[in-house]
N, C-alpha and C positions, 0 to 999 in steps of 0.2 A: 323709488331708488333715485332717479334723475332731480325729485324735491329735496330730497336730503343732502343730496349731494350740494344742490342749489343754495341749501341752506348754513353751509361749510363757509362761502364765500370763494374766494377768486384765488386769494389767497393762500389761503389755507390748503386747498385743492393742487395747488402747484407744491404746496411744500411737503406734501403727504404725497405725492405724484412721485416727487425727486425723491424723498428719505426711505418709500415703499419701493421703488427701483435698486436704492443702493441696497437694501435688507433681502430683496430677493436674489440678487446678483449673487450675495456673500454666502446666503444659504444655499443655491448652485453651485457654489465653489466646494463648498462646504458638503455637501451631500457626492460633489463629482470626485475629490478626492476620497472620502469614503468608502465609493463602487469600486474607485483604480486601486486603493489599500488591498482592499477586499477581494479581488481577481488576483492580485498579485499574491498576497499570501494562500494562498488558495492552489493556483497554477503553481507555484514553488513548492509546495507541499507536493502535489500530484507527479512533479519532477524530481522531487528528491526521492519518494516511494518508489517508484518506476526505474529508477537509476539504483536503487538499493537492493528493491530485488532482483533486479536484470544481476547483480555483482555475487546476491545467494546462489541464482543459477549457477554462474559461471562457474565459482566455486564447490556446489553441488556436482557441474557436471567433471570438475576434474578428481575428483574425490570417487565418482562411478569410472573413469577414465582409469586410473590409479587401482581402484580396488579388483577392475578387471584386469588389468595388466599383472598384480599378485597372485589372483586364482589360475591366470594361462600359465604361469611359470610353475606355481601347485602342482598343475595338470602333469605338466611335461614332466617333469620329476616321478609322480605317480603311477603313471602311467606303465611303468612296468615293476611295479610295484605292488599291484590290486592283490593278489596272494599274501603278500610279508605285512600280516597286522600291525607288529612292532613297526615297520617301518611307514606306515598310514597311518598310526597315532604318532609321533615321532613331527609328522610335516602337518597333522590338522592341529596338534598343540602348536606349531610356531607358529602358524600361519595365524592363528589368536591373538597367540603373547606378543607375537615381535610390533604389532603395533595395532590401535584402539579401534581399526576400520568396524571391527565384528567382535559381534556378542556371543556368538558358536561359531563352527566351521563344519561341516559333513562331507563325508568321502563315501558316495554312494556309488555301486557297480551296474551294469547297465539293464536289470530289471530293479534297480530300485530300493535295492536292498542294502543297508549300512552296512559299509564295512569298519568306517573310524568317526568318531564324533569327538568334537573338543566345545565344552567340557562334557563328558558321557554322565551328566546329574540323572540323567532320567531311562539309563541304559538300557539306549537305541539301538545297540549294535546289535547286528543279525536280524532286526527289525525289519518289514518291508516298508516304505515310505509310500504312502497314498493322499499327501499333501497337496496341492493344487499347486503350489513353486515345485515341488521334486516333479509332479504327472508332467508340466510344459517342460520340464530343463530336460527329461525322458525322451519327450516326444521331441522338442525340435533342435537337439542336439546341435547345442547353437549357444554360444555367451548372453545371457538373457539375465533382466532387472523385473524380477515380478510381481503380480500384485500383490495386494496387501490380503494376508491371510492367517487362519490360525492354524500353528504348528503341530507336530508329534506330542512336541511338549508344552502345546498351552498357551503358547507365549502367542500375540499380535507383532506377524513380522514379514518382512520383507525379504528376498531372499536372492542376493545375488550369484549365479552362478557360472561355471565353465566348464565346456564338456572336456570329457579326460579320451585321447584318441593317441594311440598308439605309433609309432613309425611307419607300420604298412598300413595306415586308415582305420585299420579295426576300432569302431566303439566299443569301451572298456566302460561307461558311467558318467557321472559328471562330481564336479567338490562346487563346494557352496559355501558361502559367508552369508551368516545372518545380521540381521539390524534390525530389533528389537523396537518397536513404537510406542509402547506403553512402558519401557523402564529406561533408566538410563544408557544411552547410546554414540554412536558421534552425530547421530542426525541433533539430538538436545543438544551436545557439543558445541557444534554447528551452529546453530540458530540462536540459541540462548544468547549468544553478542550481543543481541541487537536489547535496547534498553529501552524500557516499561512503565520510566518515572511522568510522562507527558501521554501516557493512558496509548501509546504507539503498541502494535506489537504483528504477531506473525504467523500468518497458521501456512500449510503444504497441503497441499491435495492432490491424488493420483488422476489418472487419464477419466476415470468415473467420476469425478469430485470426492471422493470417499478421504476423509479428515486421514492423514498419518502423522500429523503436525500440529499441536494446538498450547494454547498457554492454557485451557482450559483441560484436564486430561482426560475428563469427562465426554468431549467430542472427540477424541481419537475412534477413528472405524466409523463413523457416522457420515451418511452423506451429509455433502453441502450443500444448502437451498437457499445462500441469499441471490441476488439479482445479477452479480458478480457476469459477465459475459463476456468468454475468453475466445477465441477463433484461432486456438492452436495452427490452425492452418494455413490463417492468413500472415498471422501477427506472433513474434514470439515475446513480446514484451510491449507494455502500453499502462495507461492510467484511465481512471473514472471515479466519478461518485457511488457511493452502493451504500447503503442496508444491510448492517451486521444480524447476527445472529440475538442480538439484544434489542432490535430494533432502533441501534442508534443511526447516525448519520455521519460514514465516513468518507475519509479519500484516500483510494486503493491506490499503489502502483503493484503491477503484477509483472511475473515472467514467467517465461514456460521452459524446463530444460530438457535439452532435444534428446538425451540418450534413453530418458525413460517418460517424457514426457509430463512431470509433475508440476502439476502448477505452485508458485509460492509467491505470494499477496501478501503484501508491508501496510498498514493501515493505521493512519492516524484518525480520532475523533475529529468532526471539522469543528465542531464549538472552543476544542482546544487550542487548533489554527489558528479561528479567528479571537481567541480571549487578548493576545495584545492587542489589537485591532481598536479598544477602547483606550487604553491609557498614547497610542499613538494617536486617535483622534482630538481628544484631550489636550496633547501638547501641540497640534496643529491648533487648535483653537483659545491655544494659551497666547502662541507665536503671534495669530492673525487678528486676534482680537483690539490690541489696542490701536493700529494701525486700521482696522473696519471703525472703528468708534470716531479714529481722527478725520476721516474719509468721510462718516457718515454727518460728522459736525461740519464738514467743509461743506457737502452737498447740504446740509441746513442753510447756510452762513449766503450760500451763492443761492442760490432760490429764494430764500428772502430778499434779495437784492433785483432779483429777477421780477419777482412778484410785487415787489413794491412799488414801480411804476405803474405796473398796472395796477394795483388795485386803487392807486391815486385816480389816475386816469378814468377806470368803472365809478369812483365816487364821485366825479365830476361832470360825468354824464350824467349821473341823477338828480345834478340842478343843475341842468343849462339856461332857467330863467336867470338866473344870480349874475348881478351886472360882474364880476370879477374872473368867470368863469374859465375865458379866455385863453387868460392869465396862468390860469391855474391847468389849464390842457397844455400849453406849451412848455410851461414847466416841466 
């Protein structure tokens, strides 16, 4: 190595010294802007997710806030009403029609039993109810968002409820709105805003991970099993990298909403992220280039200048017999 080098000259050695200095300096520059491009669209992605879903939540949860504050008012009205059919179909059809919360409504009496359904497609009335939303709204006689299950009628649904209690205390039952997970809903409603054209999109998951949310409708009711790790407990909203269900490579931001606990994850692909990431390198290296080229001609220009006393000076030691020699060093 040390011969080859030797065999370069003195010269030569300095001007490849200085020109391989300035080439590596530029491609540090060059690669250090690229890492900071690249964290930053990256970190901005993982912050606008995080900020997006935190806003799903928020909105999620006033929309649970809202739909139980309809059912308490259902309730009280009902409430001494549980005998007058006419008048429990009457408040389970408004409480549908007057606006898009629910896809049904049920007025059930305190073992269980229908008294008014809106719409009655699959005539439940007089029906006992042995659904896993009606058994909990049953037993803990209490405003309750339940899990995700399947209905009298078939349907994958969730099932907001409020119990129905009388002036002196007495439990009379409870009325319920449904929200439908497999057909159209306000949860679709909802969430469908959010837009799909940059391969982004949005699925929900209850306190089990169990899908109520998906752009795929095919994973509705399916546990979740990518990597995804939420700490309901600690953290009600945050971001990470994670592993889709396709095996791709995204950047989550998630939120957790506190009345029932569902989690809802914004994800964009990161190869999407980072796709301008190229044509913005590109024009860094359009910018820096001719101004690296004039730099690196100056650093030629000054090292040859640099070099060329001495390499005088080394060719002049190799004949210090030569009567002129002198001469030629003080020069």
């Amino acid at each position: 190595f040390f011969k080859l080098l030797n065999h370069f000259g003195l010269r030569r050695l300095i001007l490849l010294l200085a020109v391989a200095s300035a080439l590596v300096t530029l491609a540090n520059s060059f690669y250090a802007s690229y890492r900071v491009q690249r964290e930053l669209l990256i970190d901005n992605t993982l912050e606008a997710n995080r900020v997006y879903a935190a806003k799903l939540a928020a909105m999620t949860h006033s929309f649970f806030k809202e739909s139980q504050q309809q059912l308490a008012y259902s309730a009280n009205i009902v409430a001494s009403q549980m005998d007058d059919k006419v008048s429990l179909l009457k408040e389970a059809d408004r409480l549908r029609l007057q606006t898009s919360n629910f896809n049904s409504v049920v007025i059930a009496d305190e073992k269980g039993i229908v008294r008014a359904t809106s719409p009655d497609t699959f005539q439940l009335i007089g029906r006992n109810l042995t659904t896993d939303g009606a058994l909990d709204a049953l037993k803990e006689k209490r405003p309750l968002i339940s899990q995700p299950y399947m209905s009298a009628a078939n349907n994958f649904i969730v099932l907001i409820s409020s119990p129905i209690f009388t002036r002196d205390g007495r439990y009379k039952g409870f009325i319920g709105g449904s929200i439908y997970l497999k057909q159209p809903s306000v949860l679709n409603t909802l969430l469908d805003k959010h837009y799909y054209r940059d391969g982004s999109y949005i699925y929900v998951t209850d306190r089990n991970r169990r899908m109520l949310y998906h752009r795929d409708m095919e994973r509705i009711g399916k546990v979740e099993t990518n990597d995804l790790k939420i700490d309901a407990q600690r953290e009600d909203n945050g971001s990470q990298h994670m592993v889709n269900y396709l095996g791709e490579q995204m950047l989550a931001g998630y939120a957790v909403e506190s009345t029932s606990q569902w989690e809802i994850v914004a994800l964009r692909p990161t190869d999407i992220t980072l796709k301008p990431l190229d044509g913005l390198m590109l024009n860094v290296l359009r910018h820096t280039l001719p101004l690296a080229l004039l730099t690196i001609l100056c650093v030629w220009l000054l090292a040859r200048l640099i070099a060329q006393p001495l390499w005088l000076l080394a060719r002049s030691a190799n004949k210090m017999d030569a009567t002129d020699v002198s001469d030629d060093i003080r020069n």
